[in-house]
N, C-alpha and C positions, 0 to 999 in steps of 0.2 A: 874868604867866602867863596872864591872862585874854587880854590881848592876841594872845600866841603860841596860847593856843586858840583865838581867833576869828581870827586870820590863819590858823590850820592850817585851822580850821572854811572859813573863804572859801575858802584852797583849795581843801579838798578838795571842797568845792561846787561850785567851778569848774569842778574835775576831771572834776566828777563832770556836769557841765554839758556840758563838752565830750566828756567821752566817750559821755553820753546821745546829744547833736548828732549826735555821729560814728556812735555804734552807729543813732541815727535813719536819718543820714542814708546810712551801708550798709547799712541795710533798706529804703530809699527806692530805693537802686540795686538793691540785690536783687529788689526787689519789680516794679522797670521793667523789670531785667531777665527778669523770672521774666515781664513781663508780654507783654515786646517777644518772650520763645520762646513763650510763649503762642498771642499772635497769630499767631507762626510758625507755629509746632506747628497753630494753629487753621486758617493760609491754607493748609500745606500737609493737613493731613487737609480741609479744605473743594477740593483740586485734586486730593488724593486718592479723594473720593466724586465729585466730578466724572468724575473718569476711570473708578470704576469703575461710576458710573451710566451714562455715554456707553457703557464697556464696554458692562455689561449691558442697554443699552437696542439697541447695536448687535446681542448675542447675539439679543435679542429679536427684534429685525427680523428676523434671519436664520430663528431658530428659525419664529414668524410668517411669512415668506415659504417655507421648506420646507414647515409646516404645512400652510398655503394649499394650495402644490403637492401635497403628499403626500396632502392632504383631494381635490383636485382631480382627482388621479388613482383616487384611492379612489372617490371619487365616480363617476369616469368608468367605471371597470374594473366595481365596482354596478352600474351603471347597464348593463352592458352584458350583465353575469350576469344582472340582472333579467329586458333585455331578450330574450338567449336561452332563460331561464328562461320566461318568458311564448309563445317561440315553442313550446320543447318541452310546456308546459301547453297550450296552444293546440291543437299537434298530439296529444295526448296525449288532450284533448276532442272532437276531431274525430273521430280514429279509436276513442273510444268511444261516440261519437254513431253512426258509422261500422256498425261493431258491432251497438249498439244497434238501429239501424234492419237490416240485414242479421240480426241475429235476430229481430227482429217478421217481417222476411222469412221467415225459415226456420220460424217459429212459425209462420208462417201457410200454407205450404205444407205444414206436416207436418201442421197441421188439413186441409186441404184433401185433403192423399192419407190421414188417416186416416179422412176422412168418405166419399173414394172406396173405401176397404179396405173399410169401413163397408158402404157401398151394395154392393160387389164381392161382399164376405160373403153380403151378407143377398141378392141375387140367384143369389148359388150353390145360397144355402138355398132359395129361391122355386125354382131349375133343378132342384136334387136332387130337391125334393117334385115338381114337375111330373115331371121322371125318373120318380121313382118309381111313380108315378099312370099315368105312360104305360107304362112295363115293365108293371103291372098288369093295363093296356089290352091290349097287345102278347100276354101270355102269354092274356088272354082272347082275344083274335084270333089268337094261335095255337091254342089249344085250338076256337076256331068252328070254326078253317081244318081241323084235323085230321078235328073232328066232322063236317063238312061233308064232305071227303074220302072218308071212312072211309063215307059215306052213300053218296056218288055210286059208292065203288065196290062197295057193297053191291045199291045200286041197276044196277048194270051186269051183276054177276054174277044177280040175279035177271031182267034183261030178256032176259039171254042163255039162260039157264035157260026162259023162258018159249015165245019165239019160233026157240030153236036156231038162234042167230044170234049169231057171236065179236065183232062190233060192234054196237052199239048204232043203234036207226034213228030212234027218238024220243026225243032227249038231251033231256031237261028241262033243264040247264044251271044255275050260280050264281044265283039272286038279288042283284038290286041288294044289299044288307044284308049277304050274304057278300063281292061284291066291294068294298064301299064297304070292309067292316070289313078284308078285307087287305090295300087298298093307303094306307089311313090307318097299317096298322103299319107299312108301309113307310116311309111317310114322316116317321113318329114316329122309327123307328130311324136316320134320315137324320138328324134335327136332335139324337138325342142325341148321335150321333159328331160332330158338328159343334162339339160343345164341347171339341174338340182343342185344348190351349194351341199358342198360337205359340210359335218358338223364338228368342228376342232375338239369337241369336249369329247366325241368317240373314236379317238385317233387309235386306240387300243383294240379297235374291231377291224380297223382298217386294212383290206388287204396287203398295202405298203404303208410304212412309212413315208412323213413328208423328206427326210433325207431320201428315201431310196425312190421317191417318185422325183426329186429331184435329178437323182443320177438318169433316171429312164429316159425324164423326159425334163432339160434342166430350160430350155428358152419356152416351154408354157402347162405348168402342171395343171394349171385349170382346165385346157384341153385333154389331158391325158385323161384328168378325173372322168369327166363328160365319156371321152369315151370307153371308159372303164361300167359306167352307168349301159350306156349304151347296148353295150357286150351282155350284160346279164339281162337287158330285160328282153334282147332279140333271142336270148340262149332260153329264157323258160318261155319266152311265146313260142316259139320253133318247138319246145318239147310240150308243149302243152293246148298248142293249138294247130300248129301249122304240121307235125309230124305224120298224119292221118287226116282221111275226110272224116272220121266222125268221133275225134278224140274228144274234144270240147264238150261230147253228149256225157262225158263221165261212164259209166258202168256201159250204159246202152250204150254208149256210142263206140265202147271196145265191142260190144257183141256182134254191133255190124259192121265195123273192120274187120272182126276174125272171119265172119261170115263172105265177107267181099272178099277177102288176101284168100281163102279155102282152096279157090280151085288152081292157086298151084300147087304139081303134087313134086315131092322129094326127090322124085327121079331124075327131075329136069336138069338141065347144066345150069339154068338160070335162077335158082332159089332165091328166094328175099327172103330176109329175115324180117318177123312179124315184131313190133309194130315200125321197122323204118323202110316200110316197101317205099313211102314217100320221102325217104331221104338219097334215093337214087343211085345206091351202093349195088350194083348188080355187078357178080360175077361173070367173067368170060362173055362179056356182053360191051358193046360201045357207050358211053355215058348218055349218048343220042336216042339209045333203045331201050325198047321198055319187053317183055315177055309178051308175048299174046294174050288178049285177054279175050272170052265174048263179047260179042254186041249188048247180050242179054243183058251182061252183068253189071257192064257199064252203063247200062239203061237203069239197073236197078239202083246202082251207086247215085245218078243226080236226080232220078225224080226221087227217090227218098228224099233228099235234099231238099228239091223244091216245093216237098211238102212239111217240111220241118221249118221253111223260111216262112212258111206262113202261119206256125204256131207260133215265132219268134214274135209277133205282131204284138203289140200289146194290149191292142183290143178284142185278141180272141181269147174264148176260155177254153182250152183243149180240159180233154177228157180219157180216159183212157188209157193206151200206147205211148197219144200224146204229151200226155197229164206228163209222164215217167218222163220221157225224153227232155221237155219243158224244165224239169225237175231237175234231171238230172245237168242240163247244160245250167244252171241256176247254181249250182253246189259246185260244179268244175269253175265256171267263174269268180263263186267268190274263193276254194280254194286257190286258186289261180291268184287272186290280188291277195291273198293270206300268206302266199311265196314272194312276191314281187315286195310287198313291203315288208316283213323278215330280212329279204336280203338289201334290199336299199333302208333299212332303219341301221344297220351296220354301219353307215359313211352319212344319213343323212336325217334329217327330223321334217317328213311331209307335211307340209299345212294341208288345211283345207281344199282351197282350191288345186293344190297340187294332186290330192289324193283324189279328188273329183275328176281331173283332168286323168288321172291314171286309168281310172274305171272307165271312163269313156272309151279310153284309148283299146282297154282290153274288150272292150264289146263291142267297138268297131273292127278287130281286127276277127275277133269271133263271126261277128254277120259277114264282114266281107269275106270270111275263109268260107263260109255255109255257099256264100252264092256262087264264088269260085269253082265248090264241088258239084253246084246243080248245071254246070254246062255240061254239054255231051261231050266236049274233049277234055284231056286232063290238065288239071295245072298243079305243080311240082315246086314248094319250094324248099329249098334244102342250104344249111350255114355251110361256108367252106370248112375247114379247119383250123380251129381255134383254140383258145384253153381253158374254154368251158366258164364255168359263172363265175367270178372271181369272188364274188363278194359272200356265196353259201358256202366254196368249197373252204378248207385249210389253207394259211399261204402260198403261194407257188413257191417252190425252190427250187423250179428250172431255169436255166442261162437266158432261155426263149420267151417275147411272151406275144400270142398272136391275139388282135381282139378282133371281134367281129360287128362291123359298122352297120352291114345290111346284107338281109340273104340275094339269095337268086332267083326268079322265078320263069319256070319253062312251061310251053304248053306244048301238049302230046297229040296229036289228032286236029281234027278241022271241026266247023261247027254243028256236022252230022256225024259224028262219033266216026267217023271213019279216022283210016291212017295212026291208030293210036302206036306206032311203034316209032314215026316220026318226030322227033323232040328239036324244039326250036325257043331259042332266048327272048323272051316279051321285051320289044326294044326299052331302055332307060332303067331295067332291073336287074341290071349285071351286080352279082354279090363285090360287097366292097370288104377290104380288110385292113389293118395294119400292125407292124411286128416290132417289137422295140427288146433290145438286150436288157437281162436285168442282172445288176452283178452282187 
């Protein structure tokens, strides 16, 4: 029995031997096998990251090469916004550089015309008060002129009273100081009207331009204008009132110039040419002397006079001789203010009271030229040299231009018509001028 267990025992040892081997040796195959899918399993996921590394390293390149590109146009497209961005910055600083400086411009022009407004002002204010000062003048030299008037014919009516005699034979006559003082207001009332503004809308009529009145005259064209006014209305008063004692009369009052100027005859070295005996132009003669004339005639020359001062009146009714005379200084007047505004409608537009103030002006200097010629000695006023009326004639287109401010006024003789070859300056009426280059 022992035997049968140790043969069962070998057996089952054997068995047990061999079926270990076996079960070993199908774990040995299993295992090879398991090793040999293994390595399969291993070479294909190692050709499977291959591929999908190659994959993704080709995505890469691609993505990388789009990148590049899409950075490269990015870049470029930047670059190009930049560069119009820097153009429109550029222009952007420019025309506010632009600006900039065209408002320091403008700043400095509106300093410039507020400092001229400035100076403009403040000489209106210097013209007002001189105005004013001179209206003061004026109403004092009208009240002289009246006072003085009011004498002479107090004094006429008592010489006639005396000697029963309707004219006077011994005329005492003005004092220098009487005439000095009313033709100074003349010529005050001259240069106040003279401050007529120009009218910019008739810049086309205008003697100058405002360029070229600026070259003439560039630190105050408003004065130059003024005396440009000035210039024309003393150039037609001078030719239409002051050239002759009896121009003013119109027709009549050449007839007795001519008749007055007659008795020089053509032989003489001293001729005057008719109508500017009273512009003092004598030949071979000193500017102090005048030709010989009668007593007669000079007698004839102021009592005409002083009988035409009394038609002027406007309470008489002349008739007659004097009807014509009346008449005709009436028609020379208004022709006379028919020239004066013709030529100042050229630079200016007269209101009312300007045009009022005008005709005044013209009928004062008319009476006071009549009463001037009724003295026994002579009175003389004559323009210097000038360039005539700027504003009737054509442009000037000389280098020169002279204007004329205020005449001169001389008396010839004392106040019994003696001495008429003696000529002497009525103090404070020395002629004034001024001359400015025009290029």
């Amino acid at each position: 029995m022992n035997s049968e267990v140790t043969r069962n025992k070998a057996c089952y040892e054997e068995q047990s031997r061999t079926a270990r081997h076996e079960e070993k040796k199908r774990h040995e195959q299993e295992i090879s096998s398991l090793k040999q899918q293994l390595a399969e399993e291993h070479w294909k996921w190692d050709a499977y990251l291959r591929e999908v590394k190659d994959t993704y390293e080709t995505r890469i390149t691609k993505l990388e090469a789009s990148f590049n590109e899409q950075m490269a146009t990015e870049s470029e497209k930047h670059s190009e916004q930049m560069r119009q961005e820097m153009e429109r910055h550029e222009g952007s600083v420019k025309t506010y550089q632009s600006n900039i400086a065209q408002l320091k411009i403008d700043a400095e022009h509106e300093e410039q015309r507020l400092r001229e407004q400035l100076q403009t002002e403040q000489e209106k204010l210097q013209e007002e008060q001189k105005r004013r000062e001179k209206e003061l003048k004026r109403q004092e030299a009208q009240l002289t002129h009246k006072h003085t008037h009011e004498t002479l014919q107090l004094r006429t009516v008592n010489e006639e009273l005396k000697q029963g005699l309707f004219q006077r034979q011994h005329f005492r006559g003005l004092k220098d100081r009487d005439v000095g003082n009313l033709f100074r207001s003349i010529a005050g009332q001259v240069q106040d009207f003279a401050n007529v503004d120009w009218d910019s809308t008739r810049t086309s009529d205008w003697p100058f331009s405002e360029h070229q009145l600026l070259d003439i005259h560039r630190q105050n064209t408003r004065k130059l204008k003024k005396q440009i006014v000035q210039n024309t209305v003393w150039v037609l008063l001078h030719d239409r009132i002051f050239a002759s004692p009896f121009k003013i009369l119109g027709s009549e009052g050449e007839v007795l110039d001519r008749e007055w100027v007659e008795i020089h005859t053509p032989s003489k070295s001293w001729i005057v040419a008719i109508p500017h005996i009273w512009t003092n132009r004598l030949q071979d003669t000193s500017s102090l002397e005048w030709p010989e004339i009668p007593e007669e005639t000079e007698k004839r020359r102021y009592e005409t006079a002083k009988l035409f001062l009394a038609c002027m009146e406007p309470s008489t009714r002349p008739s007659g001789d004097d009807l014509r005379l009346k008449n005709g200084y009436e028609r020379s007047i208004s022709e006379l203010l028919d020239t004066l505004h013709h030529a100042l409608g050229k630079v200016a537009t007269l209101q009312n009271r300007q045009a009022n103030m005008l005709e005044s002006l013209v009928r004062l200097c008319a009476k006071t030229w009549i009463e001037f010629c009724s003295q026994p000695y002579r009175l003389i006023a004559s323009l210097p040299e000038g360039s005539g009326d700027l504003l009737s004639l054509p442009k000037l287109r000389e280098r020169a231009l002279t204007l004329v401010l205020s005449p001169e006024l001389k008396r010839y003789g004392n106040s019994k018509g003696e001495h008429l070859t003696n000529g002497e300056m009525i103090p404070g009426c020395q002629a004034a001028k001024v001359s400015y280059s025009v290029r």
